[in-house]
N, C-alpha and C positions, 0 to 999 in steps of 0.2 A: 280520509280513510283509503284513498286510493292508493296512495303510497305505499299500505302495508301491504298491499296485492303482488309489489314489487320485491325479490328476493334477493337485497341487495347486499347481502354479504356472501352471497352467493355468486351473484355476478362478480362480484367484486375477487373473490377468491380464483374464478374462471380468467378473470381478464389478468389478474396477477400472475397465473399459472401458465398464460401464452405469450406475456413478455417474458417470463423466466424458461421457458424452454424452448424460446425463437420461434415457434410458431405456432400454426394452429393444430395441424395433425400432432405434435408431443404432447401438446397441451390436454385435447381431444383423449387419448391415450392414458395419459395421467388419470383424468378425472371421468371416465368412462364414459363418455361422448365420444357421436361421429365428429369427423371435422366440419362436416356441412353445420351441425349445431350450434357449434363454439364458434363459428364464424359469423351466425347467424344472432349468436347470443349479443357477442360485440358489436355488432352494426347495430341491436336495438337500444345496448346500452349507450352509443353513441349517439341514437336518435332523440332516446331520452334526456340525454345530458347537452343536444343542441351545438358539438362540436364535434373534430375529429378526433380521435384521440393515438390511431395508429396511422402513417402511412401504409401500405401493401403494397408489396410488386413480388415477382416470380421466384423468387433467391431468399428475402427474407422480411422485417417486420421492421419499423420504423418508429418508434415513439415522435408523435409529435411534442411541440414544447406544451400543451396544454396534458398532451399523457403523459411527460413524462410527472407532472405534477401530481395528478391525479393518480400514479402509479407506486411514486414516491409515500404519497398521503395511504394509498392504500395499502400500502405493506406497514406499515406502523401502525393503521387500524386492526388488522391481521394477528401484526404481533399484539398487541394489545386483547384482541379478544383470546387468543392462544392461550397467552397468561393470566387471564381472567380464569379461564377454562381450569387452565392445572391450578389455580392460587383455591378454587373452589375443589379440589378432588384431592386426590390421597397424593395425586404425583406431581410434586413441587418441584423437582430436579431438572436443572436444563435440560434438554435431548437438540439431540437432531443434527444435522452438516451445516458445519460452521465455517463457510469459505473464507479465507484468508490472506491478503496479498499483501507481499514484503519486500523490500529493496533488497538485495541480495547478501550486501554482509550483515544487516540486521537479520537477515533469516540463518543466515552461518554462524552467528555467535552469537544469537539469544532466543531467535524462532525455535529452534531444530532441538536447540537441548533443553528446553523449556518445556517443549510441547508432552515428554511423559509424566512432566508432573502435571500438569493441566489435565491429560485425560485419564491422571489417576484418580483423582480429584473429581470428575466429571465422565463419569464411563458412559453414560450413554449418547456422549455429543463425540461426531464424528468429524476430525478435523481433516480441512482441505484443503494445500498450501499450496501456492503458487510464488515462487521468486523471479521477479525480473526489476530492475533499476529504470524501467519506465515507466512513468505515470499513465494508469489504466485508467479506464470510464469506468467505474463503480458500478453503475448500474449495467452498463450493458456487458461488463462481465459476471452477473451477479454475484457479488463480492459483497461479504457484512461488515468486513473488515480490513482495512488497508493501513500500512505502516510506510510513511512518506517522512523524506530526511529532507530538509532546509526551507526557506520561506514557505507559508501557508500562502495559496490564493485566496482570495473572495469566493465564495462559492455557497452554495445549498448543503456541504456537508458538515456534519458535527467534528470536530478534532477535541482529542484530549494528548495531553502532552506528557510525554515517556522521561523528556529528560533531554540533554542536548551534550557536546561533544569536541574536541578539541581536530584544528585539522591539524595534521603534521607531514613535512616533507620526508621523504625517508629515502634510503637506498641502498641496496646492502652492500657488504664489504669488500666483495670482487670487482663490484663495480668501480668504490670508491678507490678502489688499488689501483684500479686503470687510469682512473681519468681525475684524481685527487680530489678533495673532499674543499668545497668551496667555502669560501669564509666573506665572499660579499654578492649581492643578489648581480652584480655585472659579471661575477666568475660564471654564476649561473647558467647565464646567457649560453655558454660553450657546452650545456650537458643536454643529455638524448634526456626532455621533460614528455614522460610520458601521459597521456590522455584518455577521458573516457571518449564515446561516439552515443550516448542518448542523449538525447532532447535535452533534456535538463540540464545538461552538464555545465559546469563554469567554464565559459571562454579561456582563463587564467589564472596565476597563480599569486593572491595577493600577497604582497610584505612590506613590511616597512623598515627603511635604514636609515638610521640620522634625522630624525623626527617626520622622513617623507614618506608618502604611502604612496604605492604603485600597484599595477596588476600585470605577471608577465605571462607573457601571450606562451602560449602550452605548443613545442615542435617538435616533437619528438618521432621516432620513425616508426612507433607502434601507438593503436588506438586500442579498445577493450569496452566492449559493452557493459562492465556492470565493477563496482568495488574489487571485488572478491578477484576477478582477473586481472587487475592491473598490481595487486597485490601479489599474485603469483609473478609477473612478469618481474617486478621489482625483487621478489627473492631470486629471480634465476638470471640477476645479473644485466638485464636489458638498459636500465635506465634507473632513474628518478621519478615518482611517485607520490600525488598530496594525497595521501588517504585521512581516514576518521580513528581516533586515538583506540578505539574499542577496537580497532580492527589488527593492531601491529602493534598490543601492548606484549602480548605474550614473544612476538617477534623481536621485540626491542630488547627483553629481559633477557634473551636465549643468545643475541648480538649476531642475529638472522641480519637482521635491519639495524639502521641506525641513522638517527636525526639528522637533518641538513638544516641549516641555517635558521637556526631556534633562536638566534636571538634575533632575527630579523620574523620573527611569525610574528603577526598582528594581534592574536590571539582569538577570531574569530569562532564563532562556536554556533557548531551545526544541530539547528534543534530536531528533533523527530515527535512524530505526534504519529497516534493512531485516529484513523478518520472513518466515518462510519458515517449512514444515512439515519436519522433521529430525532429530526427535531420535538423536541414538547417531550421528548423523553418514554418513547414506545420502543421498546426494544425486544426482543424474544429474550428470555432469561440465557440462553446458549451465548448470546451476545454478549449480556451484561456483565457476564461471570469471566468472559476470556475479557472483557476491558479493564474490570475489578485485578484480574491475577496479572496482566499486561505492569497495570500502574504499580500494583505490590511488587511485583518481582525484579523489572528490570531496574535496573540502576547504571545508564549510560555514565552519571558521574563520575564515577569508582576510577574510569577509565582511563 
C-alpha cells in the first residue's frame, strides 16, 4: 500500500517537464512550483528509484544513461495515458506542438508544401519545423519526429520508411559549356566535384565503368552544408553536383540541370525513413497522425 502514497505520475510528468525545458526553474514555471521543489522532487525520485538519473552542473542538465531510459519510457507512459484521457472524453482529435526535424531538401520539396494540408486536416496541432542535414539527438532536441536520408544506425529509435531515391550527378549547361560534358568517370577526374561539409556526408562519388565499381574522392573548390545549397551552386554554374532525384527532377525537365555520366551511375538508392521515440507503440495521437499522412502522402518513388 505504500506505493499508492507515491504520486508517480506526477513525478513522472515533473521530471519529464525538466528534461523538456533544460532545467529546473522552466520546468518549476511550467507546472507551478518553486524550483527549490522540483529540484527537491527529483532528488527524491531518484532516491526512491536507487540511481542517478540527471547529472547537474551550473549551465545545464545531463541525462544519465539510466534517465535517459527512464525518460524515454516515461514519455510513452505520458503519451499513453494523454490518449487514454482524450479516447475516454469527447475530444479524440490530435492537439498540441508537434516538433519536427528534416534534412533540408526533404523539407524543401515535401516538408514545406505538405505541411497545409496536414494542419487542415489537424487544426489544433501546432507544427514546429526545424531543417538542418545534421543528424540531431532526438531527445535532447525534443523532437517527436525526424526525417533522416541513407543508412539507419542501430539505435533505441522507431524508424518507419517514406520511400527511397535515385542519386544523380548533375551540372548545368554553362558549366558544361565551359569545361565539356564528360563521358568517362577518368574525364571526371578534371571537373570542380562539388561537396557537402556535415558529418554524414559521403567521402565520394560512387560509379561504375566496364563492370568496375569505384568511389571518387569529391575536390571541388566549394563545400555546402546541406542538399538544397549545393543545388543552388550547381544551378549557378560552379561545379558538378551528386544530388537525390526528388531534388532536380523539376530542374532536369526545365534543362536547369543535366545528367553527368548516367550510364556509369550504380544505381544506388537513398532510403529515407521517418524516426521517432516509441517503442511498444505509445505515441500521442499528434504523432501518430503526422506519421499515418507522412507514409500516405509522400511518394519519394515518382522521383
Amino acid at each position: 500500500m505504500a506505493r499508492l502514497e507515491v504520486n508517480r505520475s506526477g513525478e513522472l510528468e515533473v521530471f519529464v517537464r525538466v528534461i523538456e525545458s533544460g532545467g529546473f526553474s522552466a520546468a518549476a514555471r511550467a507546472v507551478g512550483m518553486t524550483p527549490s521543489a522540483v529540484s527537491k522532487l527529483v532528488a527524491r525520485l531518484e532516491q526512491r528509484l536507487g540511481t542517478r538519473l540527471v547529472n547537474r552542473s551550473t549551465r545545464q542538465l545531463q541525462l544519465t544513461p539510466e534517465g535517459c531510459v527512464f525518460y524515454e519510457r516515461g514519455v510513452r507512459i505520458l503519451a499513453d495515458l494523454e490518449e487514454a484521457e482524450h479516447c475516454a472524453s469527447t475530444h479524440t482529435a490530435p492537439r498540441g506542438r508537434l516538433r519536427v526535424n528534416a534534412n533540408v531538401p526533404f523539407g524543401h520539396h515535401f516538408l514545406l508544401p505538405l505541411a497545409p494540408a496536414f494542419l487542415a486536416s489537424h487544426p489544433d496541432v501546432t507544427l514546429d519545423i526545424v531543417l538542418t542535414d545534421e543528424v540531431i539527438d532526438i531527445l535532447e532536441q525534443r523532437t517527436d519526429v525526424a526525417v533522416r536520408a541513407g543508412p539507419m544506425k542501430d539505435s533505441n529509435l522507431v524508424a518507419r520508411k517514406l520511400g527511397g531515391t535515385r542519386m544523380l550527378i548533375v551540372g548545368a549547361p554553362s558549366y558544361l559549356a565551359r569545361h565539356d560534358m564528360p563521358t568517362t568517370p577518368q574525364e571526371l577526374e578534371h571537373h570542380n566535384r562539388l561537396g557537402a561539409n556535415y558529418a554524414r556526408a559521403q567521402p565520394g562519388w560512387p560509379l561504375r565503368h566496364t563492370g568496375e565499381d569505384a568511389v571518387l574522392p569529391i575536390n571541388g573548390n566549394a563545400q555546402a552544408s546541406d542538399g538544397e545549397a549545393l543545388r543552388q551552386l550547381a544551378l549557378a554554374g560552379l561545379g558538378l553536383a551528386r544530388l537525390a532525384a526528388f531534388q532536380v527532377r523539376e530542374d532536369l525537365a526545365a534543362g536547369r540541370l543535366l545528367p553527368v555520366l548516367e550510364h556509369c551511375n550504380p544505381g544506388d538508392i537513398e532510403e529515407v525513413h521517418a524516426v521517432y521515440v516509441g517503442q511498444g507503440g505509445y505515441l500521442p495521437l499528434r504523432v501518430r497522425a503526422f506519421l499515418d499522412f507522412l507514409v500516405q502522402t509522400v511518394d519519394l518513388d515518382k522521383h
